[in-house]
C-alpha positions as CSV (number, residue, x, y, z in Angstrom):
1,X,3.6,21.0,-20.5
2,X,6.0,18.6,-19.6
3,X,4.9,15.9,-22.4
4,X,7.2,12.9,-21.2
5,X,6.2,13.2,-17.6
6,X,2.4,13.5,-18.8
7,X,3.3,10.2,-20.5
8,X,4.0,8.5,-17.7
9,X,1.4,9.7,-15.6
10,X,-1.3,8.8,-17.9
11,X,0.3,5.2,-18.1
12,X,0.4,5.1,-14.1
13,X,-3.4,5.9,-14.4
14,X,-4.1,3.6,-16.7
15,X,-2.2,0.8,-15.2
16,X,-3.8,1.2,-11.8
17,X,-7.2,1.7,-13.5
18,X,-6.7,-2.0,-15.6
19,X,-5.0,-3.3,-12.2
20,X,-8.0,-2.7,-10.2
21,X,-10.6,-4.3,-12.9
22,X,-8.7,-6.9,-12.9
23,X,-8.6,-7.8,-9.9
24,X,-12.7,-7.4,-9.3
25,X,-12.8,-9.5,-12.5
26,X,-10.9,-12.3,-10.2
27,X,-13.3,-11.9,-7.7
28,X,-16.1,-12.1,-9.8
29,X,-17.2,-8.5,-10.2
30,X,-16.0,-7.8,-13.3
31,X,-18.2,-5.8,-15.8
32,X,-20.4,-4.7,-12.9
33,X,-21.5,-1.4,-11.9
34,X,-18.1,-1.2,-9.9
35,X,-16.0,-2.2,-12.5
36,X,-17.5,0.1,-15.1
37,X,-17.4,3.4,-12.7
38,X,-13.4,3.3,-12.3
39,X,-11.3,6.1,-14.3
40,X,-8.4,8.8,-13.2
41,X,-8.4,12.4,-13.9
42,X,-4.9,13.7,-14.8
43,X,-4.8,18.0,-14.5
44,X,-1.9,19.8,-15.2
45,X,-1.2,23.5,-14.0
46,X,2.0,25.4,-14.6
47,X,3.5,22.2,-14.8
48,X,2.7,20.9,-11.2
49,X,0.7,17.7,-12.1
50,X,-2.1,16.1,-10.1
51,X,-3.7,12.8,-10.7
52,X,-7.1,11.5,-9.0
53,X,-8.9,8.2,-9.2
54,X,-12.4,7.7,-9.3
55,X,-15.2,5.3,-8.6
56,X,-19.0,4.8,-7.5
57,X,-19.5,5.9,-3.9
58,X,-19.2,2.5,-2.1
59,X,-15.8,1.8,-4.1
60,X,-13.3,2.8,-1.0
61,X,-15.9,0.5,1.1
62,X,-15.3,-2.7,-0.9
63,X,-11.1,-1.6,-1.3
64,X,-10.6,-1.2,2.4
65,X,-14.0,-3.0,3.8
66,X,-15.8,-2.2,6.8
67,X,-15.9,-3.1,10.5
68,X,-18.7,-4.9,11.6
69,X,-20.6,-3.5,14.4
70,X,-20.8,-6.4,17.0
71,X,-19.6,-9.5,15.8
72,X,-20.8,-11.2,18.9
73,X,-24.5,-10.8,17.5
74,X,-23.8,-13.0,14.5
75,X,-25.8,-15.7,14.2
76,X,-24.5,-18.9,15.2
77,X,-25.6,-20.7,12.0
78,X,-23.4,-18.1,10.2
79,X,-20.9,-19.3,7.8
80,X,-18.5,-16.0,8.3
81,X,-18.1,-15.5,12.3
82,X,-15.7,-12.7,14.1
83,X,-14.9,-9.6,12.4
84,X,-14.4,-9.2,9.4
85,X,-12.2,-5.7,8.9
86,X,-10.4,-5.3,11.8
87,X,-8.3,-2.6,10.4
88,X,-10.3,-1.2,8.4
89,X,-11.2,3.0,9.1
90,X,-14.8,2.7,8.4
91,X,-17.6,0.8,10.6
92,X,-21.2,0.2,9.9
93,X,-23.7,2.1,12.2
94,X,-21.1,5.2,12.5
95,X,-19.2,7.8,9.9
96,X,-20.5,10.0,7.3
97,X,-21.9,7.7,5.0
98,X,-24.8,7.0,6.8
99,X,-27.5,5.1,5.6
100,X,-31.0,4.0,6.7
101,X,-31.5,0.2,7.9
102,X,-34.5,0.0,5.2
103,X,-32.5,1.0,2.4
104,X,-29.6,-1.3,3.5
105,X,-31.8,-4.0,3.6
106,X,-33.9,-3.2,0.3
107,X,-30.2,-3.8,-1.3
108,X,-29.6,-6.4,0.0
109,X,-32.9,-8.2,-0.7
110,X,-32.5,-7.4,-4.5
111,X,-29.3,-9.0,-4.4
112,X,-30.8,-11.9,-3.0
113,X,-33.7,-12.4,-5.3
114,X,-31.0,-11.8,-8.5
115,X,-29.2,-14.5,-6.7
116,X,-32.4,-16.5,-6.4
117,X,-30.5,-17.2,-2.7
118,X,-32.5,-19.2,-0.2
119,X,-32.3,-20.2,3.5
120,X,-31.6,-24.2,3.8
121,X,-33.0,-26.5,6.4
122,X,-30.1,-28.1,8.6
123,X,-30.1,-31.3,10.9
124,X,-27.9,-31.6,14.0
125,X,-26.3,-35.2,13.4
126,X,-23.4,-36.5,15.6
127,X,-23.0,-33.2,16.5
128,X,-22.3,-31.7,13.2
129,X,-24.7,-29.3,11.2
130,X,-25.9,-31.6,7.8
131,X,-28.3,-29.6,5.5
132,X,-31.8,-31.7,5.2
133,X,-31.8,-30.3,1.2
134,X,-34.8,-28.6,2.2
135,X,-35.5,-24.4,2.1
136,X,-36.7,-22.7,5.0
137,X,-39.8,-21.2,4.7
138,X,-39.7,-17.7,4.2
139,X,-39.8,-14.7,1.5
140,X,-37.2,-12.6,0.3
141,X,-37.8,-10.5,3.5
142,X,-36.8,-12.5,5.9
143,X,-33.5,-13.5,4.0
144,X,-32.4,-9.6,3.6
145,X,-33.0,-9.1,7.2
146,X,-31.0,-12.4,8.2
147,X,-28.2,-11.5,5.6
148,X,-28.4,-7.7,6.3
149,X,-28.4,-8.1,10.3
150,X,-25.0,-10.2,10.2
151,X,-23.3,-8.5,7.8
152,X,-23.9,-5.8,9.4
153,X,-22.8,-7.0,12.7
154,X,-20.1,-8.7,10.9
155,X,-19.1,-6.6,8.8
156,X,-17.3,-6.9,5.2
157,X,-14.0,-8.1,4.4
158,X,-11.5,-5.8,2.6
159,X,-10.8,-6.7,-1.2
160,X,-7.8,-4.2,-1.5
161,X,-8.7,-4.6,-5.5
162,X,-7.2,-0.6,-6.0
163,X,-4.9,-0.6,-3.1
164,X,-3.2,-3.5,-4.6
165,X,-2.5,-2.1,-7.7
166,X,-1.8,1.1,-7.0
167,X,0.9,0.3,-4.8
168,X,2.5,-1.6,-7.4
169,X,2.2,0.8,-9.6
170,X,3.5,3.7,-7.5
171,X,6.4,0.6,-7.0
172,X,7.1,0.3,-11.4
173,X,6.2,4.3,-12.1
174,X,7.7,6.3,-9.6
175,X,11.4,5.5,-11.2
176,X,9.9,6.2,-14.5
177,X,8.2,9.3,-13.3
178,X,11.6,10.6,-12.2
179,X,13.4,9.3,-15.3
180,X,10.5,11.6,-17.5
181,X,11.3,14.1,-15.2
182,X,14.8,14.3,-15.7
183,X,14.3,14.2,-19.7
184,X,11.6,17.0,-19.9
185,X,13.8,19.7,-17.9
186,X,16.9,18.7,-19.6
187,X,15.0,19.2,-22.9
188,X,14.0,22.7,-21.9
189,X,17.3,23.8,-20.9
190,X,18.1,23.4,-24.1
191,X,15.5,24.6,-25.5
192,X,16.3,27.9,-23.2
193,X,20.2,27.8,-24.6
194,X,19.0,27.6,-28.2
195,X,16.8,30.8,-27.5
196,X,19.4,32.3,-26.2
197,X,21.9,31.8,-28.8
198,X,19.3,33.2,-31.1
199,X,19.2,36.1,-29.8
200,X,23.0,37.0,-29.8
């Protein structure tokens, strides 16, 4: 094994891995299910090395986000309008990870009701939309399928929480990596000569 190079690779993980809570922490999803599902894998194999990063199934979703599917069906009333992931490779209503519109909206509807979210009346005055400090009436239903039907044609906005880091860590560690590199083969050529010296 090729212990400094290890070294280094284990800090890379761990730096990305800290990175990337730390930047759901800033956006307010620290400690969550999210947060507590990220770790990296390092496996080693005749010393070629290979390091893999994990996370609950909708992780790369919230890192990259997702197109919407037709932001021109947003509601008007909406306060996010156009899309929201232009560039992003994944789209709601296509792909692999497909999942049913009840399901989508059952999430979204416990969200809502942990949020104890709910729909305000608005006044047109002077032309400008004023809340009236009144609720719409309504149950938890209607708000998922409001919420669910423009995110959904929305889409979601990427985060870039483990792109961010790891790039900035590839940025700090890949010099290092080499550096560990360099130190672990120099140490075994030595370790070869002194072998070979013993045998003489």
């Amino acid at each position: 094994m090729l212990k400094e190079l290890s070294a280094e690779f284990r800090k890379f993980g761990s730096y990305v891995i800290q990175g990337a809570r730390a930047e759901l922490t800033k956006d307010k999803k620290g400690n969550g299910e999210l947060f507590n599902s990220l770790y990296y894998e390092l496996s080693e194999s005749n010393n070629i090395y290979d390091i893999s990063f994990y996370g609950i199934d909708y992780a790369t979703f919230v890192d990259k986000g997702v197109k919407g599917n037709d932001p021109s069906k947003v509601s008007p009333n909406a306060i996010l309008k156009g899309q929201q992931a232009p560039r992003s490779p994944y789209r709601f209503g296509s792909g692999s990870s497909r999942g049913t519109w009840d399901s989508f909206q059952g999430k979204i509807r416990a969200w809502a009701k942990q949020k104890n979210i709910r729909l305000r009346k608005y006044k047109t005055v002077n032309g400008q939309r004023v809340s009236t400090g009144k609720f719409e009436k309504g149950n938890y239903n209607s708000i998922a399928y409001i919420i669910s039907k423009n995110i959904f044609n929305r889409g979601i906005a990427p985060t870039m929480f483990f792109t961010k880091p790891f790039l900035k860590g590839m940025e700090i560690y890949t010099p290092l990596l080499e550096t560990a590199f360099a130190k672990d083969v120099e140490e075994l050529i030595e370790l070869n000569i002194a072998l070979q010296n013993k045998k003489k």
